[in-house]
ZAMARGU-4260 file (C-alpha; in steps of 0.2 Angstrom, whole numbers, plus 5000, padded with zeros to 4 digits):
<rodrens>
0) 5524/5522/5193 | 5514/5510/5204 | 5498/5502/5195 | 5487/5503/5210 | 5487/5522/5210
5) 5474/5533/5205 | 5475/5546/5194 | 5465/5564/5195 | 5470/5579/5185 | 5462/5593/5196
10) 5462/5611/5187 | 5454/5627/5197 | 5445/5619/5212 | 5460/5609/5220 | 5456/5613/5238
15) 5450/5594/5242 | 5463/5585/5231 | 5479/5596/5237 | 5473/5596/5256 | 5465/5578/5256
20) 5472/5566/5244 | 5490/5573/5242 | 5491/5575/5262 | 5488/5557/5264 | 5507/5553/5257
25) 5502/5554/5238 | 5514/5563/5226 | 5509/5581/5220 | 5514/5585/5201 | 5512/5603/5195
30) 5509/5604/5176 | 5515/5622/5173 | 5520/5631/5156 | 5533/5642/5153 | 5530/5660/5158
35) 5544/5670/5148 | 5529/5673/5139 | 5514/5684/5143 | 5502/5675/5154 | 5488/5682/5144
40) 5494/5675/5127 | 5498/5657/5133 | 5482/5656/5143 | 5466/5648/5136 | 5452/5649/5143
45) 5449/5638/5159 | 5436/5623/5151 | 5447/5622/5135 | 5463/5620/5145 | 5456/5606/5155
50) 5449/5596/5139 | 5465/5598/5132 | 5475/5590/5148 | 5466/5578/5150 | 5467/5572/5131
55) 5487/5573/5132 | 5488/5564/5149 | 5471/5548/5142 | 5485/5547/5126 | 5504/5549/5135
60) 5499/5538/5151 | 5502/5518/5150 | 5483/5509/5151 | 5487/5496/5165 | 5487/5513/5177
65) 5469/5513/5177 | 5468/5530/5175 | 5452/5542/5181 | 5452/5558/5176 | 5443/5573/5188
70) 5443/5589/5174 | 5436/5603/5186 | 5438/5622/5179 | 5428/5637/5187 | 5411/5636/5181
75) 5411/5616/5181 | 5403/5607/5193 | 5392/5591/5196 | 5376/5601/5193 | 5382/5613/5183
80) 5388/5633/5184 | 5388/5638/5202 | 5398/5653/5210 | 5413/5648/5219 | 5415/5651/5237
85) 5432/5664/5244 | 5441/5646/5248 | 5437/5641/5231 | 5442/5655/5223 | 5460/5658/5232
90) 5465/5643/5223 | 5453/5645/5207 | 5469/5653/5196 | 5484/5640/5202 | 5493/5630/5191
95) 5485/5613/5185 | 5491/5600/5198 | 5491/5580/5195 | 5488/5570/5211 | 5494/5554/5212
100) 5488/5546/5227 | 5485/5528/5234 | 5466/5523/5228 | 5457/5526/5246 | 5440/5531/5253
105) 5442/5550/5258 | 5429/5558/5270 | 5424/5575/5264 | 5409/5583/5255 | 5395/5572/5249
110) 5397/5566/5231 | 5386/5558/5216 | 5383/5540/5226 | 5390/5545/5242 | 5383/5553/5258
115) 5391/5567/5266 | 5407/5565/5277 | 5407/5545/5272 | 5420/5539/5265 | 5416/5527/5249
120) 5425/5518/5237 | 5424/5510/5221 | 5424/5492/5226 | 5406/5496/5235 | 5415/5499/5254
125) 5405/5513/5263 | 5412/5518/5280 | 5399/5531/5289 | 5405/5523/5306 | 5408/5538/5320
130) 5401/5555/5311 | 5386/5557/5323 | 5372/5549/5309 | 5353/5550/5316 | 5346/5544/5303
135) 5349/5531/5290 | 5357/5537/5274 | 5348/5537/5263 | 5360/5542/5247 | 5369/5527/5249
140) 5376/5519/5231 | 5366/5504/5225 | 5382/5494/5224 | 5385/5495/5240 | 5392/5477/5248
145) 5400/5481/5264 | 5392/5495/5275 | 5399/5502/5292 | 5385/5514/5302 | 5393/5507/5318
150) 5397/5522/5333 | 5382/5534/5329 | 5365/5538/5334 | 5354/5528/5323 | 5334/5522/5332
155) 5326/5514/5316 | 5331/5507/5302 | 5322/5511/5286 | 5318/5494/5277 | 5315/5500/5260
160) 5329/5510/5261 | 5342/5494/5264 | 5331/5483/5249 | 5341/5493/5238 | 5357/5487/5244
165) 5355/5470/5235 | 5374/5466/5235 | 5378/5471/5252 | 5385/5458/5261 | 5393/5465/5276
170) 5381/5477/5288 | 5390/5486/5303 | 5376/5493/5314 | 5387/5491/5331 | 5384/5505/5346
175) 5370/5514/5340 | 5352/5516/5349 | 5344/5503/5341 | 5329/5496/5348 | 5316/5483/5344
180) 5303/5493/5338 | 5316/5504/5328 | 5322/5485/5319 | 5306/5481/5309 | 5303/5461/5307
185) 5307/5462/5289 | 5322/5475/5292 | 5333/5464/5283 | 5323/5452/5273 | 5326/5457/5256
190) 5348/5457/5259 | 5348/5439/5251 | 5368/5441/5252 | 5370/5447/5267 | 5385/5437/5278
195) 5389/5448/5292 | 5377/5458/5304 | 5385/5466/5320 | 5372/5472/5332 | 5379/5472/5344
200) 5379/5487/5362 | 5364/5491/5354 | 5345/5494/5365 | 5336/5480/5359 | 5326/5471/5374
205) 5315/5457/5376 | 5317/5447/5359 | 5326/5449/5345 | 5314/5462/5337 | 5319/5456/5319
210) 5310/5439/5313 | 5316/5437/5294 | 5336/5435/5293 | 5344/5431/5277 | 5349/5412/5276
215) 5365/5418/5268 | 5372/5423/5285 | 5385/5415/5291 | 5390/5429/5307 | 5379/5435/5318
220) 5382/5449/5333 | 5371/5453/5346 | 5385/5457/5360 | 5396/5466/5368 | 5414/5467/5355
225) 5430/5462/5361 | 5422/5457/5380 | 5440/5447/5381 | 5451/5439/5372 | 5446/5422/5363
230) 5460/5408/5365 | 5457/5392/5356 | 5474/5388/5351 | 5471/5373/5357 | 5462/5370/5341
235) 5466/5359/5329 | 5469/5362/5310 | 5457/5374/5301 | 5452/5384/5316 | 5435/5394/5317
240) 5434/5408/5307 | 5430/5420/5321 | 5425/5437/5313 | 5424/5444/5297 | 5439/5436/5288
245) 5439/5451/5274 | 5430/5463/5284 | 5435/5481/5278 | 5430/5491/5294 | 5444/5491/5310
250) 5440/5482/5325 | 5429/5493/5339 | 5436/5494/5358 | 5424/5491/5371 | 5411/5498/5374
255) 5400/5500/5392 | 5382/5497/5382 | 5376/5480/5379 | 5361/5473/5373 | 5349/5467/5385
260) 5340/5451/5376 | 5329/5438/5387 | 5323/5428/5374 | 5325/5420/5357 | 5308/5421/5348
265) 5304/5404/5340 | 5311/5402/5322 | 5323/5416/5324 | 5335/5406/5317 | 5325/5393/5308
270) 5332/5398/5289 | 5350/5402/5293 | 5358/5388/5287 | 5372/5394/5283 | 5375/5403/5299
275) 5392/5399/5305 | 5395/5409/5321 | 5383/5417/5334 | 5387/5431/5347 | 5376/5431/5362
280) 5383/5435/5376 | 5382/5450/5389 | 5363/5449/5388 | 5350/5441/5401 | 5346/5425/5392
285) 5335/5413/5403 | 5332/5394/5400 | 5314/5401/5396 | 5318/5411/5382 | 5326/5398/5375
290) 5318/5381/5367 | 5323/5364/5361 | 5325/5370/5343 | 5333/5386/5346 | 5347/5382/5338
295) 5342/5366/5331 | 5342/5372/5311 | 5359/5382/5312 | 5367/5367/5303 | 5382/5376/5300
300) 5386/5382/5315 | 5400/5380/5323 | 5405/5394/5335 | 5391/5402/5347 | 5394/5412/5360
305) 5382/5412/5375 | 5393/5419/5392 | 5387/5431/5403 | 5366/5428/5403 | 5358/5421/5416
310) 5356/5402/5410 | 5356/5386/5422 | 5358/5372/5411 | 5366/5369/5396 | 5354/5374/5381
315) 5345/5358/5372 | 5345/5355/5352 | 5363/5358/5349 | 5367/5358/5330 | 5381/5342/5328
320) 5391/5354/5318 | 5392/5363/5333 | 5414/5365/5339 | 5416/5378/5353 | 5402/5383/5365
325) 5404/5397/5378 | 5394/5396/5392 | 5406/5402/5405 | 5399/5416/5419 | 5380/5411/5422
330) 5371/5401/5433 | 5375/5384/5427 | 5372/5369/5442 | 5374/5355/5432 | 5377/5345/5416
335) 5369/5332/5408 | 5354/5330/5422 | 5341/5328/5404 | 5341/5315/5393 | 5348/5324/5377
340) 5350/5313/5359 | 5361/5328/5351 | 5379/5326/5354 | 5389/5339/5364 | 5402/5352/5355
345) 5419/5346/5356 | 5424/5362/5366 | 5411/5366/5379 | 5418/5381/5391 | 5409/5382/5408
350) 5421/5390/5420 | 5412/5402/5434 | 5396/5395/5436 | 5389/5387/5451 | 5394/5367/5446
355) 5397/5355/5458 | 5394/5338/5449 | 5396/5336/5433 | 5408/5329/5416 | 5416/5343/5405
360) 5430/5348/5396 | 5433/5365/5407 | 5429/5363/5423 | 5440/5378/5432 | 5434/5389/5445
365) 5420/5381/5453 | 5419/5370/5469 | 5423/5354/5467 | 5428/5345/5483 | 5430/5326/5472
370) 5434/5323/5454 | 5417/5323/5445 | 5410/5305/5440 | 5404/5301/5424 | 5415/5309/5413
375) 5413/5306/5395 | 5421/5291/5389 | 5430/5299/5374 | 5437/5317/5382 | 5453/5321/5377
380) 5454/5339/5387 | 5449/5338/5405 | 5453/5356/5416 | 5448/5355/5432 | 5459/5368/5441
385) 5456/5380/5455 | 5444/5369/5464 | 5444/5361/5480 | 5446/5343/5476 | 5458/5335/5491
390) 5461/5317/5482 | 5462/5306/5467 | 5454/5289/5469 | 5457/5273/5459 | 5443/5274/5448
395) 5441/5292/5445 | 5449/5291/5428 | 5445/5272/5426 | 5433/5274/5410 | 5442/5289/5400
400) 5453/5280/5390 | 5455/5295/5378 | 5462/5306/5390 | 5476/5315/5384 | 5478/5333/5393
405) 5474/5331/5413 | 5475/5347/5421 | 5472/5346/5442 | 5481/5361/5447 | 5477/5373/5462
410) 5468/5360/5472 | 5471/5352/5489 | 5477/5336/5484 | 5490/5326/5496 | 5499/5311/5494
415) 5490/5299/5505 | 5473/5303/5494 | 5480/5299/5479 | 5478/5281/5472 | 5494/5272/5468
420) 5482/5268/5453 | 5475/5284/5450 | 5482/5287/5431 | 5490/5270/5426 | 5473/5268/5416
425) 5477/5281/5404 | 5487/5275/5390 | 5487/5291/5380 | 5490/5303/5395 | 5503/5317/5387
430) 5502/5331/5400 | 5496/5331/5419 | 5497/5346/5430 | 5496/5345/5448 | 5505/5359/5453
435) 5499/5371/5466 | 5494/5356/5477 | 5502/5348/5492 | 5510/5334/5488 | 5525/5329/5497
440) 5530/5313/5485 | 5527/5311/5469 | 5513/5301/5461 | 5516/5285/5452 | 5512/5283/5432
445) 5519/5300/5427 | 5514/5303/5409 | 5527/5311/5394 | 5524/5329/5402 | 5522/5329/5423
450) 5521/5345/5429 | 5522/5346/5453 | 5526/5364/5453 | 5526/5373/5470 | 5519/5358/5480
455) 5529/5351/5497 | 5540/5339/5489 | 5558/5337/5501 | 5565/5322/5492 | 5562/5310/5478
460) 5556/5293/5487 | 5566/5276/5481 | 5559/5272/5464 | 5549/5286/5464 | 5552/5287/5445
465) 5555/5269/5442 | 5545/5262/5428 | 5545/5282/5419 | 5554/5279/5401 | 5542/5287/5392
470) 5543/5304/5402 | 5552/5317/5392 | 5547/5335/5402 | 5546/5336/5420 | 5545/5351/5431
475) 5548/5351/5451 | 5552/5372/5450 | 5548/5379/5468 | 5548/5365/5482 | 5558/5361/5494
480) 5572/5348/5484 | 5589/5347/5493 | 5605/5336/5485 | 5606/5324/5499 | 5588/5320/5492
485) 5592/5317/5474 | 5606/5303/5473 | 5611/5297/5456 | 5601/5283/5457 | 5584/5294/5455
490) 5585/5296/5436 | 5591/5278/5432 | 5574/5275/5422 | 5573/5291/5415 | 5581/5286/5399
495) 5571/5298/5388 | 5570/5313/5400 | 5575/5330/5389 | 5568/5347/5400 | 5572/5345/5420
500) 5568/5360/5428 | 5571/5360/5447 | 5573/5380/5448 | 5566/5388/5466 | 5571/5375/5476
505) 5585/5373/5492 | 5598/5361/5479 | 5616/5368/5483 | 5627/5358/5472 | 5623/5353/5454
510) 5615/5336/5454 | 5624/5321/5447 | 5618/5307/5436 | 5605/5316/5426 | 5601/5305/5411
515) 5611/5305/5394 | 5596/5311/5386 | 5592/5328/5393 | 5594/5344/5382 | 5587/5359/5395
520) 5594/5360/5414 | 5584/5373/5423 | 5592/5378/5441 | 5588/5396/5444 | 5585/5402/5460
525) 5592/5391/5472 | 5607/5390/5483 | 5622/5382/5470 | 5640/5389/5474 | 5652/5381/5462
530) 5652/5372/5444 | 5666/5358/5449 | 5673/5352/5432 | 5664/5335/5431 | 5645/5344/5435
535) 5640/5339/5416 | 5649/5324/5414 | 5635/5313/5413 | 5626/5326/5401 | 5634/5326/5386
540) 5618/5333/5373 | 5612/5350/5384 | 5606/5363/5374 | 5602/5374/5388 | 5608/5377/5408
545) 5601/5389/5416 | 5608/5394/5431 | 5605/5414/5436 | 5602/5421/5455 | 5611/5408/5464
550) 5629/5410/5474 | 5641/5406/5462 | 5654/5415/5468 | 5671/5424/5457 | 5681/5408/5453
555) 5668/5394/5457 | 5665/5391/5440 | 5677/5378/5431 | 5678/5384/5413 | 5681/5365/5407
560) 5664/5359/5414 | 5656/5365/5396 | 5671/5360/5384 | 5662/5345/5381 | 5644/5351/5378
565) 5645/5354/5359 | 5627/5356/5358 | 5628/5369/5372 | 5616/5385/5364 | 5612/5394/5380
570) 5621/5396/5396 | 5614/5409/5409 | 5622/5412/5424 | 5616/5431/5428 | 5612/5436/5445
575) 5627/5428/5454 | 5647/5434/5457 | 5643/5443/5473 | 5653/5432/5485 | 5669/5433/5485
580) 5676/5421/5499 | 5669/5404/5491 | 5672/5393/5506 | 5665/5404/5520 | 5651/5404/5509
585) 5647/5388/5510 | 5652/5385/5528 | 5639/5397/5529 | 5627/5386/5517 | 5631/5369/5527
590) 5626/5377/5544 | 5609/5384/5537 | 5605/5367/5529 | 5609/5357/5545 | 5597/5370/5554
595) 5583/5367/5540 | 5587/5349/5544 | 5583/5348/5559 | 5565/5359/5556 | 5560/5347/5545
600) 5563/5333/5556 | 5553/5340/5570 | 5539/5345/5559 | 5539/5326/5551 | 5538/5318/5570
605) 5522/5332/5573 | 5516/5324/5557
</rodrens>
């Protein structure tokens, strides 16, 4: 019998146990004596029988069970004698039935210590979220530590009424009708252990309408829950604990109402010390009704959250403990126009504002027409994607020596506007990005990972990728790359090369003299119509060839070309067979690539 289960020996009013507790997937025993007797003689009265169970059942069942004992007769109650009511009494005169069930909160009538239709438990979790409360409970047991009201109808909160709760640590007030009046200042004064306060999609305007918060804090929620999804996996080790890491209560969907703050009183936050993440956003925040010491005394903070208000600068008197800072979607024209001693977070978010000059981390989705100047000396992380910048200059990156993730993708950047120099400054670059551009050759100083996707590129210039020993993933998927472009002599340097991805372009044969070194071949989507038995030869460690929706044809594929790949783990070739006549096939192919030949070298001369 598990340990964790808890026992109740329910005798006459069994209505709540056997349709409540045993329905939930406990196990339902019935006690029952012999009946060859007469009913009458083997039947004591109703008290007297439930003393005596539950005497045998304290002395025959094992003590680590944790036993609790619920003795109910007719005439017993938790006030006394009291008439039973006709669902009562049809099961009044059943046999004694032991529940065993999971030890859970079960809603249902109120009890000693808990309001009616909450459900409580004995560790001091009280769940009253979503049962239409107006007003604060106020039977609510002393013992109380983790508290959910959230999803009723609750205008005022009663402070004498929460005083009483001095081990309540958690406080779930989400998606009521909250206002500032109805949140007195000292609301929440006397919750010396409180952690974790979720206000938010509440009514509250203006200011915060509460003054005095508990410095034990370390979560605070005044927005709109689960607005998107957070993705810092980016993160290093020991990530931000985002939430309540034990909290008891299930996670709300969203909701339509929000809060509508427009200011931050002055010392709001002055005693929180401990306060570890702040949720602000979804409200109508203003540089006005914010200062320089806002947030200056949350010394442990290191998540806060202020998207979606209508800010135009980036708040002063940061804490330095201070990692990850939204400020993406409000008003923001610039960054670092006042002179400000604090440092920055590590991860400042500011994507959809109105920025046109300024140094970041995220910079995506705004209008930049040139690569910002002054970039912090020591960024790592630089996004600045989905712009309109046409051109990378020789000094733009000259004083970043930290940079290690460079991510120019979606611009309108061309090959003449990009400095033969542009990148050979950074030593520690891992990753760039410029697909989605309109480069037609590819830049010189690739770093370990180069990604050109869906640019113009036609051919790999003559030492194009001289120089490159240290690149080790490069992706050209969906340009225009044709074999005649691609000699054996254009991955020479590429001595540490291991992912080549060339899917979505116009290649037609399997390209020869790829380096020793690479482990994934990806070819899908292009125009390839046979696997000769030497296509590998120069490949002897691939892992994986990836070759689906080209035109292979029945036959075109030499079985021997992977006998020598012991290290082969994944060949896919789905997608092709459909041709059956393999050289009128590629007659056909030669005819359409001496037509797309001659395109290109009319639209070359218009160039």
């Amino acid at each position: 019998m598990p340990g964790d289960l808890t026992l109740a020996l329910v005798l006459g009013e069994t209505a709540d146990c056997t349709r409540g507790r045993a329905g939930r997937g406990g196990r339902v025993v019935a006690l029952s004596q012999p009946r060859s007797l007469g009913e009458s003689e083997l039947t004591p009265p109703a008290g007297t029988m439930a003393q005596g169970w539950a005497l045998l059942l304290l002395l025959l069942l094992p003590r680590q069970l944790g036993v609790v004992l619920a003795v109910r007769a007719p005439g017993f109650g938790r006030s006394g004698a009291r008439s039973l009511s006709p669902e009562e009494n049809e099961f009044s005169e059943e046999e004694p039935v032991l529940v065993l069930s999971p030890e859970e909160p079960g809603r249902g009538p109120a009890t000693i210590g808990c309001p009616r239709d909450c459900a409580c438990s004995q560790e001091g979790v009280v769940d009253c979220g979503g049962i239409d409360l107006r007003e604060f409970p106020g039977d609510l047991p002393e013992h109380t530590n983790h508290l959910s009201l959230q999803n009723n109808q609750l205008e005022k909160i009663y402070p004498r009424e929460l005083s009483r709760l001095h081990r309540l640590e958690t406080l779930n007030l989400q998606n009521n009708r909250l206002t500032s009046r109805g949140l007195p200042e000292e609301a929440f004064e006397h919750l010396t252990n409180l952690n974790y306060l979720y206000l938010a999609n509440n009514k509250v305007r203006a200011d915060l309408g509460t003054r005095f918060l508990p410095n034990a804090l370390i979560s605070v929620d005044f927005a709109k829950p689960n607005l998107r999804p957070l993705s810092i996996s980016h993160l290093k080790a020991a990530s931000l604990p985002l939430g309540c890491p034990s909290c008891p209560f299930p996670t709300l969907p969203p909701i339509s109402q929000n809060n509508k703050l427009e200011k931050i009183p002055p010392g709001a936050f002055s005693e929180l010390s401990n306060l570890r993440e702040l949720y602000l956003q979804n409200n109508h925040l203003t540089d006005e009704g914010l200062d320089n010491e806002t947030f200056w005394k949350l010394s442990s903070l290191e998540y806060l959250d202020l998207s979606s208000n209508n800010l135009s600068r980036v708040p002063a008197g940061l804490p330095r403990s201070l990692v990850l800072l939204h400020l993406e979607k409000n008003a923001i024209r610039s960054v670092g126009g006042r002179a400000d001693p604090h440092p920055q977070p590590q991860y400042l978010l500011l994507h959809s504002n109105q920025l046109r000059r300024l140094h970041t981390v995220h910079l995506y989705n705004n209008a930049l027409e040139r690569v910002p100047s002054g970039l912090p000396r020591r960024v790592r992380t630089l996004m600045i994607l989905h712009n309109q910048i046409t051109g990378v200059g020789r000094d733009d990156f000259a004083t970043t020596y930290h940079l290690e993730e460079l991510n120019l993708s979606y611009n309108r950047i061309t090959s003449p506007r990009v400095h033969r120099d542009a990148f050979r400054k950074l030593r520690l670059l891992r990753s760039l990005d410029l697909s989605g551009n309109r480069l037609h050759t590819l830049p010189p100083g690739l770093p370990r990972n180069a990604r050109i996707k869906r640019n113009e590129l036609v051919a790999l210039a003559r030492g194009a990728l001289a120089g490159m020993a240290q690149l080790r993933e490069l992706y050209l998927t969906g340009n225009r790359l044709r074999n005649r472009a691609l000699g054996p002599r254009a991955w020479t340097d590429l001595s540490g090369l291991q992912l080549l991805d060339i899917a979505g372009n116009q290649l037609t044969e399997i390209p020869g003299g790829l380096p020793e070194s690479l482990e994934y071949l990806y070819l899908q989507n292009n125009k390839i119509s046979a696997v000769p038995a030497n296509a590998f030869d120069s490949t002897p460690n691939l892992k994986g060839i990836f070759l689906r929706f080209n035109k292979l044809a029945v036959g075109s594929v030499v079985e021997s070309a992977f006998r020598k790949l012991k290290h082969l783990q994944v060949l896919d070739i789905e997608g092709n067979f459909e041709f059956g006549d393999v050289s009128k096939d590629r007659g056909q192919l030669e005819k359409e690539e001496e037509e797309e030949d001659d395109d290109e070298e009319e639209e070359e001369e218009r160039r």
